[in-house]
C-alpha positions in Angstrom: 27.5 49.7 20.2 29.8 49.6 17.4 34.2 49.4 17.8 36.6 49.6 15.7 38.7 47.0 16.0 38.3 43.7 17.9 41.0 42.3 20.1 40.5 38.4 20.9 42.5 37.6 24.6 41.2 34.4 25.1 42.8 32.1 27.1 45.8 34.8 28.0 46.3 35.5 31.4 47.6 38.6 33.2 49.0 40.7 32.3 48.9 39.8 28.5 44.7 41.2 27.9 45.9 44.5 28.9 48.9 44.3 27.1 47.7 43.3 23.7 44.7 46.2 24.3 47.4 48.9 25.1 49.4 47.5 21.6 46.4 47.7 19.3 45.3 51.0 21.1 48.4 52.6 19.9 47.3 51.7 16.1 43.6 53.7 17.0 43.3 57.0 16.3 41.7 59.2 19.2 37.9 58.4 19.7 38.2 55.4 18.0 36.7 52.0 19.6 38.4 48.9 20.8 36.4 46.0 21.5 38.3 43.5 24.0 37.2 40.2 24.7 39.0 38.3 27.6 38.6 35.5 29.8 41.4 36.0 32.7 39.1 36.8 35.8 42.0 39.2 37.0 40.7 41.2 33.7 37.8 42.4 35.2 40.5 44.7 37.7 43.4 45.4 35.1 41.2 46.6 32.7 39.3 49.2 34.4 42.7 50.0 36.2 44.5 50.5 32.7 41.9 52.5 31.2 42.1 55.2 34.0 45.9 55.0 34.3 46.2 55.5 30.4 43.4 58.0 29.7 41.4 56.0 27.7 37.4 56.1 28.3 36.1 52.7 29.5 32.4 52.1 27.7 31.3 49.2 28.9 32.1 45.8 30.5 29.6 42.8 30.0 30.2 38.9 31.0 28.6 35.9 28.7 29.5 33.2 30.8 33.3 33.1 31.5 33.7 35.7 28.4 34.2 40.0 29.2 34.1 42.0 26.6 35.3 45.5 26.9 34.3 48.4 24.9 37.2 51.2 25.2 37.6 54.3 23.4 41.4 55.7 23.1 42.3 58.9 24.8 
């Protein structure tokens, strides 16, 4: 799938991934795609979490290894 915009959280632990998602998801316009890629394991629960607390449509969620990346479309 193709995004937008790529947002690199590596090495950034919680809450910062979410954080700098929600700050470069204010810059999308509605419907547009924000790739995030994040290591923090807590990730894998705050993201989900802020995506349905938000409004914003969570595409996917896939681990390489230690890696998540998250495809979310802004609300």
């Amino acid at each position: 799938m193709t995004f937008d915009l790529e947002v690199d959280a590596l090495g950034l632990l919680c809450p910062l991934p979410v954080l700098r998602a929600r700050k470069r998801l204010q810059g999308l316009s509605s419907g547009q795609v924000l790739c995030l890629l994040a290591d923090d394991p807590a990730a894998v629960i705050d993201v989900p979490h802020f995506c349905n607390e938000a409004g914003h449509e969570l595409l996917s969620q896939s681990s390489e290894g230690a890696v998540t990346r998250y495809l979310i479309r802004k609300g």
